[in-house]
SERO-4910 file (N, C-alpha, C, O; in steps of 0.05 Angstrom, whole numbers):
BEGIN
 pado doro    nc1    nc2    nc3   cac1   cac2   cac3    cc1    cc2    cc3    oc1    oc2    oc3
  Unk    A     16    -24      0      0      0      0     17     25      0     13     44    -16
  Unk    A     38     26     19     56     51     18     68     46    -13     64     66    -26
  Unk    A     79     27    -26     91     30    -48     60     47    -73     64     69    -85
  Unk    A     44     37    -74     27     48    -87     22     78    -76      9     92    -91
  Unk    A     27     88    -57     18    120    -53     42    127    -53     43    152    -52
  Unk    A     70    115    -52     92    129    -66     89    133    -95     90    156   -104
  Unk    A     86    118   -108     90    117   -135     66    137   -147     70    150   -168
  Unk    A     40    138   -134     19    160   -134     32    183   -134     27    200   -152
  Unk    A     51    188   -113     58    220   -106     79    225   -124     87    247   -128
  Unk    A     91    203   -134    112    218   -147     96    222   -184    103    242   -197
  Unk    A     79    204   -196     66    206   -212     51    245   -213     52    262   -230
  Unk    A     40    244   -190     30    274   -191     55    300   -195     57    321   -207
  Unk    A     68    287   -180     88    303   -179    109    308   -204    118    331   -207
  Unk    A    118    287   -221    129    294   -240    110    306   -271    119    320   -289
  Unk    A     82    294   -268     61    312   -268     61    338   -273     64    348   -295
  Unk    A     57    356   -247     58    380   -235     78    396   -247     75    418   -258
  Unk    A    107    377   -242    141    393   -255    134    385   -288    149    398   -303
  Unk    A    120    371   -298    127    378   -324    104    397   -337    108    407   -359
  Unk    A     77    402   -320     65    426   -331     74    454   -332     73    471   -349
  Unk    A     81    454   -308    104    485   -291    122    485   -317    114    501   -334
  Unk    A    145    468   -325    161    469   -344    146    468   -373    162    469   -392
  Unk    A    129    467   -378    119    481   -409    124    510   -413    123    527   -395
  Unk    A    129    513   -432    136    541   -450    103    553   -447     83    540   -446
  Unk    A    105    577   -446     82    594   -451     71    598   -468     73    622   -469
  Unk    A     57    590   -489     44    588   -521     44    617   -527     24    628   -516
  Unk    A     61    639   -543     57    670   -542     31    673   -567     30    660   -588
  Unk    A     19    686   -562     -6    703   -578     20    714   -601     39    728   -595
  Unk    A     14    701   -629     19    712   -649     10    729   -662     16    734   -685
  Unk    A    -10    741   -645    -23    773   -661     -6    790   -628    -19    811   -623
  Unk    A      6    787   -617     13    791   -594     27    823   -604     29    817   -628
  Unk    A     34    844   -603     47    868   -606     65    870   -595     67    864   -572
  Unk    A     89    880   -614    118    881   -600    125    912   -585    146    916   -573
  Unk    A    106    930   -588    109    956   -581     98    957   -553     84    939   -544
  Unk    A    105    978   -541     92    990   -516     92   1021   -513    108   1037   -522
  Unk    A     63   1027   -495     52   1050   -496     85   1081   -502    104   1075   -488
  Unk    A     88   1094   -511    109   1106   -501    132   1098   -523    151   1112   -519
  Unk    A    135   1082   -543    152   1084   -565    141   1100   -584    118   1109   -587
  Unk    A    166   1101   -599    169   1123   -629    180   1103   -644    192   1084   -634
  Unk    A    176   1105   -671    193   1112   -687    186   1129   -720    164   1137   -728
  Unk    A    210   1129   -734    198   1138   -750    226   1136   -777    251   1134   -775
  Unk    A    206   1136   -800    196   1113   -824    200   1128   -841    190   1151   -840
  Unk    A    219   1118   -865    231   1136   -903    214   1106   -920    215   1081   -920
  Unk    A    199   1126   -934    183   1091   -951    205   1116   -983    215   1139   -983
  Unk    A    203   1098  -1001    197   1102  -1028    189   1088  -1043    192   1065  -1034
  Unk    A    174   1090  -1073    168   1073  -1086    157   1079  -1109    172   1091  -1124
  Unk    A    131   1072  -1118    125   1063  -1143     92   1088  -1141     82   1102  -1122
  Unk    A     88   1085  -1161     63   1109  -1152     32   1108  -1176     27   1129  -1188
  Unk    A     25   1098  -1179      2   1088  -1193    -24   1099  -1197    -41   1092  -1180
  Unk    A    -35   1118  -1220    -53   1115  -1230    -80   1103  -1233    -87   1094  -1255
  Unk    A   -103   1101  -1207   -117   1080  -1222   -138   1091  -1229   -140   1086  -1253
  Unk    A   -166   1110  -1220   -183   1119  -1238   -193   1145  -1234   -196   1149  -1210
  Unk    A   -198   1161  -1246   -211   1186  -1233   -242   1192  -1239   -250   1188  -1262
  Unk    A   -257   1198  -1223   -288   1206  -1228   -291   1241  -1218   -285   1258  -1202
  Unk    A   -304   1235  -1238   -315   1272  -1241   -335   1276  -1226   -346   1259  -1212
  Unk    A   -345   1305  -1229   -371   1327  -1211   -391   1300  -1208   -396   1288  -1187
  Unk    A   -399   1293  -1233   -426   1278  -1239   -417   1245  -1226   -435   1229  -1223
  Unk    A   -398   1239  -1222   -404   1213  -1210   -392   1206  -1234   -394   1181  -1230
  Unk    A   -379   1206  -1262   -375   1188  -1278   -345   1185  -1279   -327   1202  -1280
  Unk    A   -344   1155  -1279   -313   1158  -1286   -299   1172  -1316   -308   1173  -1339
  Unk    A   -267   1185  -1302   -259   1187  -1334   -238   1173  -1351   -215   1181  -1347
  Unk    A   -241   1158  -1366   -226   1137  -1376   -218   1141  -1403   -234   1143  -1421
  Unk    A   -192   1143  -1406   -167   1148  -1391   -159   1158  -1373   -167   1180  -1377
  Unk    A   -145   1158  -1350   -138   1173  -1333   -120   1193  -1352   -124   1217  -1346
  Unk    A   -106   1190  -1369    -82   1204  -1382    -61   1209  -1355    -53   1232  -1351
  Unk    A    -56   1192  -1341    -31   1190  -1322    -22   1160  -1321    -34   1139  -1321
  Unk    A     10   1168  -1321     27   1147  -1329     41   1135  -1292     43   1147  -1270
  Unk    A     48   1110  -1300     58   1110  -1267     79   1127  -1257     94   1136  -1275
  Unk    A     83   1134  -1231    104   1152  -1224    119   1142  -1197    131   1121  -1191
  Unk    A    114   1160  -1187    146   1144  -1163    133   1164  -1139    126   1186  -1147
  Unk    A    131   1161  -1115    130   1173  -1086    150   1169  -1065    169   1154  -1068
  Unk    A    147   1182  -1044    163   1178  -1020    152   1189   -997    136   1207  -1002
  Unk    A    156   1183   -970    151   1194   -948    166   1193   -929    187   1180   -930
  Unk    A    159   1208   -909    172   1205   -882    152   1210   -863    136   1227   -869
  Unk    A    150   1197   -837    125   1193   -821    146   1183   -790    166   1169   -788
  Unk    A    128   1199   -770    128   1192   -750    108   1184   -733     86   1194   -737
  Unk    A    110   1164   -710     98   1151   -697     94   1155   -675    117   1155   -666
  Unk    A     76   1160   -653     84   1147   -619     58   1126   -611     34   1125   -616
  Unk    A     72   1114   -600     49   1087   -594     33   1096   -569     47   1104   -551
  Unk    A      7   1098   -565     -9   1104   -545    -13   1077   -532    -24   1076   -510
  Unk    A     -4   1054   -545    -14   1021   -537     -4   1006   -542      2   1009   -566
  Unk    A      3    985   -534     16    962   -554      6    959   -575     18    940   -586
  Unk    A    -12    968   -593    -21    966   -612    -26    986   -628    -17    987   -651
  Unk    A    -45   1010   -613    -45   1031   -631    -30   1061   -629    -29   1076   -609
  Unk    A    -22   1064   -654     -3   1087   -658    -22   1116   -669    -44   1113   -679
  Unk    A     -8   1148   -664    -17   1161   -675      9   1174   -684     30   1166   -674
  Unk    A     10   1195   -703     42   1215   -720     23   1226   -739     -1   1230   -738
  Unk    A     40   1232   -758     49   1248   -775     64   1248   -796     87   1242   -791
  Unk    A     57   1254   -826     73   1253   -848     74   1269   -862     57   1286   -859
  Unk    A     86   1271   -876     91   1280   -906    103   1261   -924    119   1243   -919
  Unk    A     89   1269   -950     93   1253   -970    109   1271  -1001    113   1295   -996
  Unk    A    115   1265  -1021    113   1272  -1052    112   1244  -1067    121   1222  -1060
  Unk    A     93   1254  -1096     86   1247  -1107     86   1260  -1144     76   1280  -1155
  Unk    A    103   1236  -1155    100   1254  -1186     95   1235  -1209    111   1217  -1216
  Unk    A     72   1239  -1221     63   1228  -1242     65   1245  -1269     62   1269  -1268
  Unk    A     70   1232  -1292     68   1250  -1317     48   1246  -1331     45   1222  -1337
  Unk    A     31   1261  -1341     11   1261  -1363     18   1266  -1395     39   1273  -1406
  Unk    A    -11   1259  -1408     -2   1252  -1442      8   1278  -1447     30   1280  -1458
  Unk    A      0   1292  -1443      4   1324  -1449     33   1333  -1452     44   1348  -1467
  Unk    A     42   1312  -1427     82   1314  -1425     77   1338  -1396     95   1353  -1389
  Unk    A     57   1338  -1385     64   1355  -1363     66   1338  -1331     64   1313  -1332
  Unk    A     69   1346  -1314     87   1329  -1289     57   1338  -1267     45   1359  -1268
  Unk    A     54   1320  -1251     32   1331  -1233     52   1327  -1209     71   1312  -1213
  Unk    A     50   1338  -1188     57   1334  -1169     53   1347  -1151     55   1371  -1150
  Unk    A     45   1324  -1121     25   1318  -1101     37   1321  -1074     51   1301  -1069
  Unk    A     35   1343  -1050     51   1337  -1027     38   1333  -1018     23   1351  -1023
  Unk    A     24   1314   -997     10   1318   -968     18   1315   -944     40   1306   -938
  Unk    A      5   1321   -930     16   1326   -899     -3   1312   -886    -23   1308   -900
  Unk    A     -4   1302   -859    -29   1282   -853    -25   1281   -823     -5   1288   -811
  Unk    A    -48   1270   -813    -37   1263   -783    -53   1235   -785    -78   1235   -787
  Unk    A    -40   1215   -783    -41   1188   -778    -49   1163   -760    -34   1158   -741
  Unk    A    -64   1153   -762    -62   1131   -742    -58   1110   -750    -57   1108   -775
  Unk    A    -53   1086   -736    -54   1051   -736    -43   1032   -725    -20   1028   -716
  Unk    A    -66   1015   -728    -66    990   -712    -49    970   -721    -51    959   -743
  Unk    A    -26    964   -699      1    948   -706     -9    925   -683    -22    929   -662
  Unk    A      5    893   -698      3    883   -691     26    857   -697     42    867   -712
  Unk    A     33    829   -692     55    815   -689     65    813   -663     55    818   -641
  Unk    A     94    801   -673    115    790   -659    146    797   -673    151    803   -697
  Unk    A    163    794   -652    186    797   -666    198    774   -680    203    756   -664
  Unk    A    206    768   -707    216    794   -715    199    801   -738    214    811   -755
  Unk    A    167    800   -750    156    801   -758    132    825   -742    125    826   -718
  Unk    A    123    845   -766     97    861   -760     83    870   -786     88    871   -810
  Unk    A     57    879   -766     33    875   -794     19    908   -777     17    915   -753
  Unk    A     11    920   -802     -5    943   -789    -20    950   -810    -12    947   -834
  Unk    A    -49    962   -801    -72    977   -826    -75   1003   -818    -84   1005   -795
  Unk    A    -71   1023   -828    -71   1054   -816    -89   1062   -836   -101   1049   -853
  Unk    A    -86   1091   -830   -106   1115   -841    -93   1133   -836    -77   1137   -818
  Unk    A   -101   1148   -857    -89   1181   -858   -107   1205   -869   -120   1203   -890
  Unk    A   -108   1225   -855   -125   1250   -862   -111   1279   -859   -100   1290   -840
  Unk    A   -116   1286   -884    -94   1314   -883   -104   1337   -900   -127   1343   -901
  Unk    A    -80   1352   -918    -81   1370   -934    -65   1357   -956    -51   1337   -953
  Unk    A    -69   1374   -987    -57   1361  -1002    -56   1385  -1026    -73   1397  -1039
  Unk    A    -30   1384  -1025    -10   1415  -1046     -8   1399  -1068      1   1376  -1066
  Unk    A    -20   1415  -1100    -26   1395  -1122     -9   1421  -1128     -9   1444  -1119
  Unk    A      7   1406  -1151     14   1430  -1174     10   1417  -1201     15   1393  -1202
  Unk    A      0   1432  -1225      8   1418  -1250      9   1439  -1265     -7   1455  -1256
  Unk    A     22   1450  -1288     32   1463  -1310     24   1502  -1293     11   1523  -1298
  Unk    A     41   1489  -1273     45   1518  -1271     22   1517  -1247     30   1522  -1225
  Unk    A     -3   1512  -1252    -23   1515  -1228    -25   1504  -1202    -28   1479  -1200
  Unk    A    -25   1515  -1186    -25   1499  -1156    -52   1501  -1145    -62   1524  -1148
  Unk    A    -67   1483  -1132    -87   1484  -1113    -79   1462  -1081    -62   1445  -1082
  Unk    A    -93   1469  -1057    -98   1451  -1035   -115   1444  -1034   -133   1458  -1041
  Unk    A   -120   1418  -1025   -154   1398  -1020   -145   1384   -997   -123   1385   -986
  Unk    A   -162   1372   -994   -161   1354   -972   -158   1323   -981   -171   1315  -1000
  Unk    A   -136   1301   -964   -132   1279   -979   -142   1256   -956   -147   1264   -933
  Unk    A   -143   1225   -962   -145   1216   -944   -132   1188   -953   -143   1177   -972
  Unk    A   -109   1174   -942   -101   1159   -948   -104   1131   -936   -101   1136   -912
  Unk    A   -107   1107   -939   -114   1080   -932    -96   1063   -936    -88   1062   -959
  Unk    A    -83   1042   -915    -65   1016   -935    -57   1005   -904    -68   1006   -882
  Unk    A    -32    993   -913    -29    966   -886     -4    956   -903     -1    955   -927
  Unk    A     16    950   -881     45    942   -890     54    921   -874     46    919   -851
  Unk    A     71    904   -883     81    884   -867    117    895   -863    125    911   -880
  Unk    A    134    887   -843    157    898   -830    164    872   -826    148    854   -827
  Unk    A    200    869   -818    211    854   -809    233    869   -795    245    885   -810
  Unk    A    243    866   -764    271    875   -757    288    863   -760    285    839   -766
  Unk    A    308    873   -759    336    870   -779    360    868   -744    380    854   -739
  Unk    A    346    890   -727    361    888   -704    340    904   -683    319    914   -690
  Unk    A    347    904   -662    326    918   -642    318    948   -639    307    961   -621
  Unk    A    329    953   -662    320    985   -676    313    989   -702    299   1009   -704
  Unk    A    318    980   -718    313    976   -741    295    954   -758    295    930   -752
  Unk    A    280    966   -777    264    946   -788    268    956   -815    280    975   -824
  Unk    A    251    936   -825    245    943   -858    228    930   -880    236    908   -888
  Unk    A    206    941   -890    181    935   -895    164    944   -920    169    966   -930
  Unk    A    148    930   -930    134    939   -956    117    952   -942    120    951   -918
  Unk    A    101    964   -950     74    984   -955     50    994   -980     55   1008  -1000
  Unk    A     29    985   -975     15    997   -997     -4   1016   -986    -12   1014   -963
  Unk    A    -12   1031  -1000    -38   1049   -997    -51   1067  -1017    -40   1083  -1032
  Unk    A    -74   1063  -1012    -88   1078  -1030    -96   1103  -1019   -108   1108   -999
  Unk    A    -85   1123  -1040    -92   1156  -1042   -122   1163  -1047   -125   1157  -1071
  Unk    A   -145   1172  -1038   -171   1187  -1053   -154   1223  -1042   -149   1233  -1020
  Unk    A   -150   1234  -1074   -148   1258  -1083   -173   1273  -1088   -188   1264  -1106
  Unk    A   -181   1295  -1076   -201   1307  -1079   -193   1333  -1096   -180   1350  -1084
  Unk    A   -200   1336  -1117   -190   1369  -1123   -217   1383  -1137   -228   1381  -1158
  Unk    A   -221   1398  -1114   -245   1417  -1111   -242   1438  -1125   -218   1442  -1128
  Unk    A   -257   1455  -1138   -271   1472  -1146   -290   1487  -1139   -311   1475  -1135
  Unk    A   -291   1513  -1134   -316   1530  -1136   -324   1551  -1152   -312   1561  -1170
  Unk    A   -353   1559  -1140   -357   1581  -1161   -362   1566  -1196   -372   1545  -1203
  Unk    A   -348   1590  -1211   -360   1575  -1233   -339   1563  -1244   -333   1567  -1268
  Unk    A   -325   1545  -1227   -304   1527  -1244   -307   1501  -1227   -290   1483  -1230
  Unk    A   -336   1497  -1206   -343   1469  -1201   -341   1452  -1218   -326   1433  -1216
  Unk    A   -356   1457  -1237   -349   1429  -1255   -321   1418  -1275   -322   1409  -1298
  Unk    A   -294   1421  -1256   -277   1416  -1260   -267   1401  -1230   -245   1392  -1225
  Unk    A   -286   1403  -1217   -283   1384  -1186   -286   1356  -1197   -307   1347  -1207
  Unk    A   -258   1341  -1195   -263   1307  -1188   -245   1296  -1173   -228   1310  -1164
  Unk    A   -246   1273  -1168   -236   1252  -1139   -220   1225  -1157   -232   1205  -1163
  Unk    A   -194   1230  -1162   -165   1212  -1169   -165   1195  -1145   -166   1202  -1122
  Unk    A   -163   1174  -1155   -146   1155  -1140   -124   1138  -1143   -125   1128  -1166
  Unk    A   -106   1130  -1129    -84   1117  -1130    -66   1100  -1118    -65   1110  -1095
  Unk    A    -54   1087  -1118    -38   1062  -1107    -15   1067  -1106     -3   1071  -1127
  Unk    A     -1   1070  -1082     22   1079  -1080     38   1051  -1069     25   1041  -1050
  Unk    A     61   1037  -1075     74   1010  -1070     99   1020  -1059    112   1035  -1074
  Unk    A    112   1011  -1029    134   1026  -1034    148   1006  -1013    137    989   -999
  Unk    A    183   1014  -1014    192   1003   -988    205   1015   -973    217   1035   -982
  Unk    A    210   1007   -946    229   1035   -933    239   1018   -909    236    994   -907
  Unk    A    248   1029   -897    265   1030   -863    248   1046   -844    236   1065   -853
  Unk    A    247   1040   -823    239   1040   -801    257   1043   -775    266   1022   -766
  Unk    A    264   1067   -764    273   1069   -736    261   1068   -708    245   1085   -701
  Unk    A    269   1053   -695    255   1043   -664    262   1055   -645    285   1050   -640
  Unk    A    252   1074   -627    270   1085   -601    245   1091   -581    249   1099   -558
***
């Protein structure tokens, strides 16, 4: 009988030590940030064309814009392990049939929701700002709002580096009697950059 409630206690017992000794299963949507980091981010890339609609709701097809090339720089501070708010600026230059150059600055203040593990991250943001258009000489401001989500990898415990896409809705307004030259461009911007952690 004692041999059977030895062999009981030590059964529970090696039991017990080998649940204690399991690894902790980590949450792979788990966030590698905390409330109180920065950093901040050089994308460049590719800059895309895809349709514009006019006053009336109709699209206009051709766009007569060719692909072009963008860049930014954006800063971050994390309010959460997850979600961030900053700030950017961007340029943007596409050429038209005409042979003239458009080009697009905005400024924005940013948010998004980051999420991962190291050394892998995934984030979907938003952006809402102003936006400095120039083309053949003419300049206007509108208001822009940008959309997309990028995947990252670190390289070391400050550094990362990551694709990005997002889509631009360009608004360029009109009033008075040159409303009906108001329409809403949109575009795909593909890019890649570096990322600093501090």
């Amino acid at each position: 009988m004692l041999k059977k409630q030895m062999l009981v206690t030590l059964m529970i017992s090696a039991l017990a030590l080998g649940l204690s000794a399991q690894e902790k299963i980590e949450d792979p949507f788990e966030a590698t940030r905390v409330k109180g980091d920065q950093s901040i981010s050089i994308q460049i890339g590719g800059f895309l064309p895809l349709f514009v609609i006019d006053n009336a709701g109709t699209p206009i097809s051709p766009s007569n814009m060719s692909i072009g090339s963008a860049f930014s720089v954006q800063y971050r501070y994390m309010l959460g392990k997850n979600f961030s708010i900053g700030g950017s600026g961007a340029g943007s230059f596409v050429t038209t049939v005409g042979g003239g150059t458009l080009f697009m600055a905005p400024i924005g203040i940013t948010g998004a929701w980051i999420w991962g593990r190291e050394p892998m991250e995934y984030e979907v943001s938003a952006e809402l700002g102003m936006n400095i258009m120039r083309l053949y000489g003419n300049g206007l401001i509108s208001p822009i709002a940008k959309f997309g989500g990028g995947i990252s990898r670190f390289v070391d415990s400050s550094w990362s580096i990551g694709f990005k896409l997002n889509w631009w809705f360009v608004p360029e307004i009109h009033l008075g009697t040159f409303s009906y030259l108001t329409s809403y461009a949109n575009f795909l911007e593909f890019s890649i950059g570096a990322n600093y952690h501090f």
